[in-house]
CHARMM internal coordinates of N, CA and C (Angstrom, degrees):
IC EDIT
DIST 1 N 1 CA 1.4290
DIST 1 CA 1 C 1.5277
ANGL 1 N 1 CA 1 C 107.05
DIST 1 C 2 N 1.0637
ANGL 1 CA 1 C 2 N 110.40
DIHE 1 N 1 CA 1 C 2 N 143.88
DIST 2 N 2 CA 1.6314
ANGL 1 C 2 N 2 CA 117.82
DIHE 1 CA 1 C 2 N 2 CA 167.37
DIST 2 CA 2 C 1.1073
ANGL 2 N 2 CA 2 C 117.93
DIHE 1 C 2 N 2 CA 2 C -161.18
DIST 2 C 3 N 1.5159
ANGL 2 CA 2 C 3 N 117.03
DIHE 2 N 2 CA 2 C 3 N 136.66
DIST 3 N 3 CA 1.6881
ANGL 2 C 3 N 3 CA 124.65
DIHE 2 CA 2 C 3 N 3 CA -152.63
DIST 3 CA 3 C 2.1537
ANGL 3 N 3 CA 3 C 93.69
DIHE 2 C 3 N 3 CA 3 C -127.60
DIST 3 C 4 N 0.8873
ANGL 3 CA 3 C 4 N 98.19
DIHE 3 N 3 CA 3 C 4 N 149.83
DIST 4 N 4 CA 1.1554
ANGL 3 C 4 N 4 CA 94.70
DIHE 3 CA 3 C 4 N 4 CA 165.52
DIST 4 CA 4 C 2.1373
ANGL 4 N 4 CA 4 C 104.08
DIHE 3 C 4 N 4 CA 4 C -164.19
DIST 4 C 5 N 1.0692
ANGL 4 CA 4 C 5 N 101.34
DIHE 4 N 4 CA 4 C 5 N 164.93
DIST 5 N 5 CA 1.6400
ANGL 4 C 5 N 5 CA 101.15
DIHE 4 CA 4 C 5 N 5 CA 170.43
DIST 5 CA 5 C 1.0835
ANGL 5 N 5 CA 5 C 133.42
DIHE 4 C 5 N 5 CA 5 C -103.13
DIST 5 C 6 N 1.5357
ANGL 5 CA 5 C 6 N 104.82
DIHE 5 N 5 CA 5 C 6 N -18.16
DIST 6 N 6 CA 1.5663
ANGL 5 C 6 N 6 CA 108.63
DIHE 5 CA 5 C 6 N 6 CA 149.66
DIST 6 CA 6 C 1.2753
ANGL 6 N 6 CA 6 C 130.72
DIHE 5 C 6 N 6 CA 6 C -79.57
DIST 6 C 7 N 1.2584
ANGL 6 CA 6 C 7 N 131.32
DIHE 6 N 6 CA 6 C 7 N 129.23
DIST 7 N 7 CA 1.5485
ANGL 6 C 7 N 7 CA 146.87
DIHE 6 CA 6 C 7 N 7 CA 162.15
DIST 7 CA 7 C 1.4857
ANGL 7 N 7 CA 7 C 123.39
DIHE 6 C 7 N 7 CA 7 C -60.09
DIST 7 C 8 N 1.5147
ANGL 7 CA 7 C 8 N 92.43
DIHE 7 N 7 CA 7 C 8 N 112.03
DIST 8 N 8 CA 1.4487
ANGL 7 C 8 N 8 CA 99.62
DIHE 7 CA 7 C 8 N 8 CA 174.14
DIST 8 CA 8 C 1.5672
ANGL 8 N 8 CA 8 C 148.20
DIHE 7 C 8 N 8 CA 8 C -11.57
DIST 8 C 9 N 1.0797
ANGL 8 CA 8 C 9 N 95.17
DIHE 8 N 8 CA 8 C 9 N -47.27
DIST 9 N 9 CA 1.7267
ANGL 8 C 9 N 9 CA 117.69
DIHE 8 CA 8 C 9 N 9 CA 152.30
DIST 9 CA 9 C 1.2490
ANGL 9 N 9 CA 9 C 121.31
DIHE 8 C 9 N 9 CA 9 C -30.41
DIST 9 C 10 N 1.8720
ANGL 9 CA 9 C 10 N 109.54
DIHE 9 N 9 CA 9 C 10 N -51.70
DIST 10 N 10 CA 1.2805
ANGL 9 C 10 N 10 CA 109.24
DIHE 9 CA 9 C 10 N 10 CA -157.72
DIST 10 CA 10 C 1.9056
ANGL 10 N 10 CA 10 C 104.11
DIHE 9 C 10 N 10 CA 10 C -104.15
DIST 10 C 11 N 1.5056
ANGL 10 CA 10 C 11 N 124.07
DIHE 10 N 10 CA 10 C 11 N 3.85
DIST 11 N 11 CA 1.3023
ANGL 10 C 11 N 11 CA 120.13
DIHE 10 CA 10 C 11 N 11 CA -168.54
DIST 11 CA 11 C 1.3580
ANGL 11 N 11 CA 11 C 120.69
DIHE 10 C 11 N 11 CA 11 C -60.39
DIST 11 C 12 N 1.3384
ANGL 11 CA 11 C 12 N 106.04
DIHE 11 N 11 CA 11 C 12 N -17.40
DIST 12 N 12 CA 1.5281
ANGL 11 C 12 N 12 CA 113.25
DIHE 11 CA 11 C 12 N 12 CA -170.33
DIST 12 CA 12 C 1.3564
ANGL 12 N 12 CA 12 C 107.11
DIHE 11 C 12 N 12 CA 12 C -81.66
DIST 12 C 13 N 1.7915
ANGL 12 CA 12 C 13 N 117.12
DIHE 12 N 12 CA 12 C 13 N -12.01
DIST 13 N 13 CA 1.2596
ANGL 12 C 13 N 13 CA 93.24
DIHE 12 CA 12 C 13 N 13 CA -179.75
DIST 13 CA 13 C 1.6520
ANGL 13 N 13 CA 13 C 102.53
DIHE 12 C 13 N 13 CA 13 C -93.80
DIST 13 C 14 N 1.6480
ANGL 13 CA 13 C 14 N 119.97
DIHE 13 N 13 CA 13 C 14 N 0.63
DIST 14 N 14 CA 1.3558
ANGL 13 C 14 N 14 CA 93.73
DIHE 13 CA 13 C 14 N 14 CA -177.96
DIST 14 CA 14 C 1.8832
ANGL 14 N 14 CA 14 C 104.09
DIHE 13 C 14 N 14 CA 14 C -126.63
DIST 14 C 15 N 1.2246
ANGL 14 CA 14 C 15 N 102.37
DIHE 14 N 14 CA 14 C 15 N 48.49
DIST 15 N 15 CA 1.5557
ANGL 14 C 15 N 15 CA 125.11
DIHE 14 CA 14 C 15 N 15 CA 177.40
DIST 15 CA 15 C 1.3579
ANGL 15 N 15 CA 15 C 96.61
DIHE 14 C 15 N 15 CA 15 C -152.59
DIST 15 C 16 N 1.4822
ANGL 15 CA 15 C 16 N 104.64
DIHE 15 N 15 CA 15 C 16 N 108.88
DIST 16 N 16 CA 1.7163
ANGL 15 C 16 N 16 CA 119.99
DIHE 15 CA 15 C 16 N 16 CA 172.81
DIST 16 CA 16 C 1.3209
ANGL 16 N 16 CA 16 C 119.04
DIHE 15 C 16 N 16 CA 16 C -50.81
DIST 16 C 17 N 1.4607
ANGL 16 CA 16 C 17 N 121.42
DIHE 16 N 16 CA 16 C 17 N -47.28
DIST 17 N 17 CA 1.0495
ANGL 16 C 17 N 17 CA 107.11
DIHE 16 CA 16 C 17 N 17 CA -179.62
DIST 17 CA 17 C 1.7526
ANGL 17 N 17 CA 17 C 128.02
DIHE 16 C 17 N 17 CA 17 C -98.74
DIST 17 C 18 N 1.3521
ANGL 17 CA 17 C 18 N 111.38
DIHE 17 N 17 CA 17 C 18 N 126.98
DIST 18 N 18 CA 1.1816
ANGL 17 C 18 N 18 CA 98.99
DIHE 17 CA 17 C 18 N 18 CA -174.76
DIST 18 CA 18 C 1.8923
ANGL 18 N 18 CA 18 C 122.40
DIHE 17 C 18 N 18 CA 18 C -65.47
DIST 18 C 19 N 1.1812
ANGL 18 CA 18 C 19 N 118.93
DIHE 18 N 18 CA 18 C 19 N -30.68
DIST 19 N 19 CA 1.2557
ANGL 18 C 19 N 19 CA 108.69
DIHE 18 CA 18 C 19 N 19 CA 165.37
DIST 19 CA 19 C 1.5156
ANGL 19 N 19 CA 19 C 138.54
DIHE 18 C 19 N 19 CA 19 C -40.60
DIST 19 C 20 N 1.5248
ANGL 19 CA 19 C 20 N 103.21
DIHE 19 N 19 CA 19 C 20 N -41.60
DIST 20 N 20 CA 1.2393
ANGL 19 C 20 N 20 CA 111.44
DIHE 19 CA 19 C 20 N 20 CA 176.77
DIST 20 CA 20 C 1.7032
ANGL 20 N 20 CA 20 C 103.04
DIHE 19 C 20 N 20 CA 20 C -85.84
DIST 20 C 21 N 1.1200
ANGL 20 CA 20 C 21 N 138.96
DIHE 20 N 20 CA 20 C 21 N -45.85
DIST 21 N 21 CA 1.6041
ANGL 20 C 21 N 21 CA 143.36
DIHE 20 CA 20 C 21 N 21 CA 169.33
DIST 21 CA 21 C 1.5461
ANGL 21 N 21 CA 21 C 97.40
DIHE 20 C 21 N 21 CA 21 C -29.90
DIST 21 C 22 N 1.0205
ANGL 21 CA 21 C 22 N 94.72
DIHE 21 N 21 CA 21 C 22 N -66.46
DIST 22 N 22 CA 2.1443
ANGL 21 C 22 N 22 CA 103.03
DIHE 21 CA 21 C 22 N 22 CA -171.43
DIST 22 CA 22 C 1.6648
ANGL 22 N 22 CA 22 C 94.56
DIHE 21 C 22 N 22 CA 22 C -42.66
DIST 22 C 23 N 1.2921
ANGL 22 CA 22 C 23 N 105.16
DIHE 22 N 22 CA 22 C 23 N -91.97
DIST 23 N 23 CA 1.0550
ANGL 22 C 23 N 23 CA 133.96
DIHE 22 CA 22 C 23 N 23 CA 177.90
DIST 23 CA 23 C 2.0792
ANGL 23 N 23 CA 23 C 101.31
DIHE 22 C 23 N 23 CA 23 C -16.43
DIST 23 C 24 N 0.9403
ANGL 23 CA 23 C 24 N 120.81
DIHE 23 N 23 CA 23 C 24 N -68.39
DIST 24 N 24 CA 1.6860
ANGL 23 C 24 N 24 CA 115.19
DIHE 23 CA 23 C 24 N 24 CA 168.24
DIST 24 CA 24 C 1.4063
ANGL 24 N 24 CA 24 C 119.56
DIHE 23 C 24 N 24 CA 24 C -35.26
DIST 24 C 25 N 1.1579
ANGL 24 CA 24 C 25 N 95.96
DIHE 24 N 24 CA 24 C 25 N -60.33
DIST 25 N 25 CA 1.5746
ANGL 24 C 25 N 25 CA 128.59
DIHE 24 CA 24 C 25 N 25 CA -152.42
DIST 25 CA 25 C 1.6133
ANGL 25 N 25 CA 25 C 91.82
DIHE 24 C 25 N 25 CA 25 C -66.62
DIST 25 C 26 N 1.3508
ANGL 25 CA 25 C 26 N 122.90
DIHE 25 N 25 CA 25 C 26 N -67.75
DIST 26 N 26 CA 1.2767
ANGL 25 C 26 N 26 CA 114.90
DIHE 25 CA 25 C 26 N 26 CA 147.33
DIST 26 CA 26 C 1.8067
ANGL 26 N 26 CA 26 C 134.21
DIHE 25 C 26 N 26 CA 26 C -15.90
DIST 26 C 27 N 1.1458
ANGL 26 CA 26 C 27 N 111.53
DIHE 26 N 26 CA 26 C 27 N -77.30
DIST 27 N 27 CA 1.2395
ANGL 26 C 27 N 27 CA 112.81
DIHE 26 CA 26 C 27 N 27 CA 161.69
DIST 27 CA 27 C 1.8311
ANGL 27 N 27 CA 27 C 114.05
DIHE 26 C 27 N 27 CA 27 C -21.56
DIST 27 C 28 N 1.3333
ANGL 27 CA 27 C 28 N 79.62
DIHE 27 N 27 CA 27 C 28 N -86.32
DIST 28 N 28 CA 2.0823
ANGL 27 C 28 N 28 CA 85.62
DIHE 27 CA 27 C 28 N 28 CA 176.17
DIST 28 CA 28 C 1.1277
ANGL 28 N 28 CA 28 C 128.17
DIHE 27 C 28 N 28 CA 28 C -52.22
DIST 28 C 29 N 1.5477
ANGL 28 CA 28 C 29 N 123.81
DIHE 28 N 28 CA 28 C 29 N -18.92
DIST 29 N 29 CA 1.3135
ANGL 28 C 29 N 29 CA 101.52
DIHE 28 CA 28 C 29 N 29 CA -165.06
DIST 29 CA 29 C 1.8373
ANGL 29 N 29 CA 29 C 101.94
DIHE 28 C 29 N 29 CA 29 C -100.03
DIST 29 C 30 N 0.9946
ANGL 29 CA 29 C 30 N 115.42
DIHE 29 N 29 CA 29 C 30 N -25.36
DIST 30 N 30 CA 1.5993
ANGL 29 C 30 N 30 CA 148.36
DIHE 29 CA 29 C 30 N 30 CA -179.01
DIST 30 CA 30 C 1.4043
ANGL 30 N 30 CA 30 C 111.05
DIHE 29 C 30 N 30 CA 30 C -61.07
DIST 30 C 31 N 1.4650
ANGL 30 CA 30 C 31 N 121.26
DIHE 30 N 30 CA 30 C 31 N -42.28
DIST 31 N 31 CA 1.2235
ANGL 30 C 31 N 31 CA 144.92
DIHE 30 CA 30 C 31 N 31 CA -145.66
DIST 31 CA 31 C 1.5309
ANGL 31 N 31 CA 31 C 102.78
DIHE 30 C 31 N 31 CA 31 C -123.59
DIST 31 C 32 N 1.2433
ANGL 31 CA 31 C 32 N 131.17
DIHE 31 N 31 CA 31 C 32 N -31.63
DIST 32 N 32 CA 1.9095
ANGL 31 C 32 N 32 CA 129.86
DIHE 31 CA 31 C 32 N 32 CA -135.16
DIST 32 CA 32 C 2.0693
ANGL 32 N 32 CA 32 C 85.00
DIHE 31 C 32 N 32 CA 32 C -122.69
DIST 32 C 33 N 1.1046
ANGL 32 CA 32 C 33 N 77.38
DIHE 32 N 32 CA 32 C 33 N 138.74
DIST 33 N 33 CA 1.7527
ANGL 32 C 33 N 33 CA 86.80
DIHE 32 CA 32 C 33 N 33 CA 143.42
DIST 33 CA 33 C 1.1922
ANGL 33 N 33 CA 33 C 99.34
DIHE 32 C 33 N 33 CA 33 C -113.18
DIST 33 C 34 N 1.5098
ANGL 33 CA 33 C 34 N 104.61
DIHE 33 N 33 CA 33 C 34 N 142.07
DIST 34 N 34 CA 1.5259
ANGL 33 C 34 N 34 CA 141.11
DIHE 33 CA 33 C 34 N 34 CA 171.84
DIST 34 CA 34 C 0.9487
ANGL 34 N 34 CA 34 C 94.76
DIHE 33 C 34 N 34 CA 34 C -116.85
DIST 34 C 35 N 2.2298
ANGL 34 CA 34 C 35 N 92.09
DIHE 34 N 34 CA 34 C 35 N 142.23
DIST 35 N 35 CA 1.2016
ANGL 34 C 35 N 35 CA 124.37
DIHE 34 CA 34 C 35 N 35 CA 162.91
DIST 35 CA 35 C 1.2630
ANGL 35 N 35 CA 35 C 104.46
DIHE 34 C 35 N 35 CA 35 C -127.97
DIST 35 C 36 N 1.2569
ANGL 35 CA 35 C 36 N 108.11
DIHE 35 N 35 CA 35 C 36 N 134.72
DIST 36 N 36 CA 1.9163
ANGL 35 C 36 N 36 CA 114.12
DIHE 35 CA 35 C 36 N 36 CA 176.21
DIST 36 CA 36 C 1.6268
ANGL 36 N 36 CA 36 C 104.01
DIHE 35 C 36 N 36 CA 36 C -101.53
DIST 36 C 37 N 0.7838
ANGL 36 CA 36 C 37 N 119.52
DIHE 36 N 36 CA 36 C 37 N 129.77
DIST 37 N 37 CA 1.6827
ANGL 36 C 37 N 37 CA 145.94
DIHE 36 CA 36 C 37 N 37 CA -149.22
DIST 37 CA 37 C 1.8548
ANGL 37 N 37 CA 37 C 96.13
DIHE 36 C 37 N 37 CA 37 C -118.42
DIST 37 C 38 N 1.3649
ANGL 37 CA 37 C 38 N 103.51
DIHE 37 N 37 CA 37 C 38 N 80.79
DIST 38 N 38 CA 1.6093
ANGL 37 C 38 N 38 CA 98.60
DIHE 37 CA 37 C 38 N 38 CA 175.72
DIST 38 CA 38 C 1.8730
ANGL 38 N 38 CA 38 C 119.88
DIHE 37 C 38 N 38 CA 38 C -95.94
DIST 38 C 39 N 1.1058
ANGL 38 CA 38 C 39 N 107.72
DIHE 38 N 38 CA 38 C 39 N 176.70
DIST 39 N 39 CA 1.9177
ANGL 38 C 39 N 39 CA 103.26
DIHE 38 CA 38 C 39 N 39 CA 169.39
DIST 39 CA 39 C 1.5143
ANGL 39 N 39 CA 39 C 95.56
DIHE 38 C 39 N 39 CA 39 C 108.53
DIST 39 C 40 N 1.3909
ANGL 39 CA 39 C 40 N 92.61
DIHE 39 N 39 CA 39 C 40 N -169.52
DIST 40 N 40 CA 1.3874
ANGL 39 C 40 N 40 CA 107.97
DIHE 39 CA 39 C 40 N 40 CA -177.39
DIST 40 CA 40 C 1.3514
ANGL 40 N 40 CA 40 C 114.49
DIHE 39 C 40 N 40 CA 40 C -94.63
DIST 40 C 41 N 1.8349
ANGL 40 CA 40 C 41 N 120.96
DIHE 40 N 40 CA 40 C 41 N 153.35
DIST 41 N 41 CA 0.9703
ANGL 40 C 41 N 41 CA 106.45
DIHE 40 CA 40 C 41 N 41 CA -152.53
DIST 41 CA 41 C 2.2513
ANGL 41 N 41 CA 41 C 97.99
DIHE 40 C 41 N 41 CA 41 C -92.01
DIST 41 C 42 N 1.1429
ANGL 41 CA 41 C 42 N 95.06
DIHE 41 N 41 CA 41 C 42 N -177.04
DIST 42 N 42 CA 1.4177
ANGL 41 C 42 N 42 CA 96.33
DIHE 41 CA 41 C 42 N 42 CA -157.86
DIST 42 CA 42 C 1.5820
ANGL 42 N 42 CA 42 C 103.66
DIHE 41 C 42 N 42 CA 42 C -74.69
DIST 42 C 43 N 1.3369
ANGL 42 CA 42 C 43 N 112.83
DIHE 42 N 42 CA 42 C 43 N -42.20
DIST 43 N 43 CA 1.3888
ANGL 42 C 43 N 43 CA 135.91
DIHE 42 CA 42 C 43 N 43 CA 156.84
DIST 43 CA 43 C 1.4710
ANGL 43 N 43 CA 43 C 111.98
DIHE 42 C 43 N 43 CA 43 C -18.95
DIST 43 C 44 N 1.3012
ANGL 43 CA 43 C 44 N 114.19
DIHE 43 N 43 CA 43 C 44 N -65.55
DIST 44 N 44 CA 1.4012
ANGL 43 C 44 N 44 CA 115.62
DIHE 43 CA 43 C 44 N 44 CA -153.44
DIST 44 CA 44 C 1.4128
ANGL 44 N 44 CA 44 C 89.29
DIHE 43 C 44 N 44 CA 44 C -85.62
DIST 44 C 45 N 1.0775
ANGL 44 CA 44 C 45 N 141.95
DIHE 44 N 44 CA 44 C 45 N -7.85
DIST 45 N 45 CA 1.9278
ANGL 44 C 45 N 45 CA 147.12
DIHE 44 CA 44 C 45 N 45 CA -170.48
DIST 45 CA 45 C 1.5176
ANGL 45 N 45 CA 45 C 76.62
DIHE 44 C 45 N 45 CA 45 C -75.71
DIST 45 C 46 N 1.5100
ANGL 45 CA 45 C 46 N 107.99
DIHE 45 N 45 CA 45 C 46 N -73.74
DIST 46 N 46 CA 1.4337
ANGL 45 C 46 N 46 CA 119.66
DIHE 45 CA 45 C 46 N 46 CA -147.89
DIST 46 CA 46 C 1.8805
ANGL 46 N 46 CA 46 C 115.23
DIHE 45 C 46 N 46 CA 46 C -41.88
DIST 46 C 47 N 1.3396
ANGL 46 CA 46 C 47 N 100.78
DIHE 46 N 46 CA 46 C 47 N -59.52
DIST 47 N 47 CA 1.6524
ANGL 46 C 47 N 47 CA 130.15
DIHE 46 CA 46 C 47 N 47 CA 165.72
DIST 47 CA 47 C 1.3256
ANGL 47 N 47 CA 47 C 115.95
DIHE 46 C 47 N 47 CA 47 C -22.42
DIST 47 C 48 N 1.4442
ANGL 47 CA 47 C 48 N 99.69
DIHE 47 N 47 CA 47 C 48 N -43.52
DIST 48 N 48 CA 1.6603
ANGL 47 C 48 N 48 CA 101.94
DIHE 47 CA 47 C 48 N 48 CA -153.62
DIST 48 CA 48 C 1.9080
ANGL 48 N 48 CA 48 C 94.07
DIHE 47 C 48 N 48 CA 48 C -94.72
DIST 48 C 49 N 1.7799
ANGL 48 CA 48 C 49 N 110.30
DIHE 48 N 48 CA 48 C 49 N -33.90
DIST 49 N 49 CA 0.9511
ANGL 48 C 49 N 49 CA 90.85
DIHE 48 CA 48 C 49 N 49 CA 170.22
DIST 49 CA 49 C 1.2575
ANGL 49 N 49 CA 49 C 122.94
DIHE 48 C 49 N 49 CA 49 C -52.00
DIST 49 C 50 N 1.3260
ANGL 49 CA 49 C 50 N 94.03
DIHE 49 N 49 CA 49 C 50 N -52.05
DIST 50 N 50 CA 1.8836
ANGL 49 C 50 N 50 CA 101.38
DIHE 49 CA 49 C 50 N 50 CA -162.99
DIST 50 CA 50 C 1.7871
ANGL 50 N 50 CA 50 C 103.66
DIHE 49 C 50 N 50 CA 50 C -52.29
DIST 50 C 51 N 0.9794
ANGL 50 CA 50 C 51 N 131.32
DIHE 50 N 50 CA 50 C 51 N -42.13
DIST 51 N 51 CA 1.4333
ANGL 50 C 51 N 51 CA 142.89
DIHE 50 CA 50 C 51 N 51 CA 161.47
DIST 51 CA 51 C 1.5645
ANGL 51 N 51 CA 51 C 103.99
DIHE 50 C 51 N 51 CA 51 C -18.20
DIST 51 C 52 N 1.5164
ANGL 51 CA 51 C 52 N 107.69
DIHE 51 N 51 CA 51 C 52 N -78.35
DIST 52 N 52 CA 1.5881
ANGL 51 C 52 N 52 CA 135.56
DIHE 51 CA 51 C 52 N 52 CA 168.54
DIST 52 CA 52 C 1.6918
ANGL 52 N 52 CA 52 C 102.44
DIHE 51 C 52 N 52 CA 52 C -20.74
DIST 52 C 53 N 1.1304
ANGL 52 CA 52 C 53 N 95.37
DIHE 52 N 52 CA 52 C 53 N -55.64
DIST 53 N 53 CA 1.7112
ANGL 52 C 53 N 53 CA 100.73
DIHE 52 CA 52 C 53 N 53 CA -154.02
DIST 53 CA 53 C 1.7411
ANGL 53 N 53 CA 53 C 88.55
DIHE 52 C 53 N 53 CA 53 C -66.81
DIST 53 C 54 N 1.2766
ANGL 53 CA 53 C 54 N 105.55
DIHE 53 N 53 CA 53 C 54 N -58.97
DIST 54 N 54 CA 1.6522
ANGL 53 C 54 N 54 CA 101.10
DIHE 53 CA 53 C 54 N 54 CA -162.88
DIST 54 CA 54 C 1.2064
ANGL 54 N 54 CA 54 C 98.62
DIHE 53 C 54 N 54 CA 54 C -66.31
DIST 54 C 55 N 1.2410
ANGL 54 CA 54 C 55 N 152.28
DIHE 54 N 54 CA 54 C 55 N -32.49
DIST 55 N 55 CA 1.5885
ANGL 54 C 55 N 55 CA 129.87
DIHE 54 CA 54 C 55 N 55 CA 177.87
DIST 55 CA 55 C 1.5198
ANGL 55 N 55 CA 55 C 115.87
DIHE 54 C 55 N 55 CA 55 C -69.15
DIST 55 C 56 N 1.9182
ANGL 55 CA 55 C 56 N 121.64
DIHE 55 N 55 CA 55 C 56 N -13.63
DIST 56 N 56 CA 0.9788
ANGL 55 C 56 N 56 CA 94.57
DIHE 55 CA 55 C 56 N 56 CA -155.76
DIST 56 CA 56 C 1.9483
ANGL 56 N 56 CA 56 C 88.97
DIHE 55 C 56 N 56 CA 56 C -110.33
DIST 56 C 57 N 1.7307
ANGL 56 CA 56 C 57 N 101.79
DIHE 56 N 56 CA 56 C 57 N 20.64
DIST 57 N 57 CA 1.2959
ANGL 56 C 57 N 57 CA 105.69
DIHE 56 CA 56 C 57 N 57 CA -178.15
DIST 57 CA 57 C 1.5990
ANGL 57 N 57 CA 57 C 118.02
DIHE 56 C 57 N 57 CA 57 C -105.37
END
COOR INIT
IC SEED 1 N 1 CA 1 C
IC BUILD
């Protein structure tokens, strides 16, 4: 398994070399089922409760 939050598209800009970028990117995209993971993140649910609680304490 491997998760990441950047999209394939964009690895090359944060892997210098493009040989090896291709070369990955390939691998995964060829090879992987993908799942795109949309909504809000779980974090910011959590926060706001906790927020909730202390104002309403």
């Amino acid at each position: 398994m491997f998760t990441t939050q950047l999209p394939l598209d964009h690895w090359s800009e944060v892997i210098p070399d493009p040989v090896i970028a291709d070369a990955i990117r390939d691998r995964l995209e060829h090879s992987a089922l993908t799942l795109h993971i949309t909504g809000e993140s779980y974090r910011g649910v959590k926060a706001r409760k906790l927020a909730n609680k202390k104002k309403d304490a």
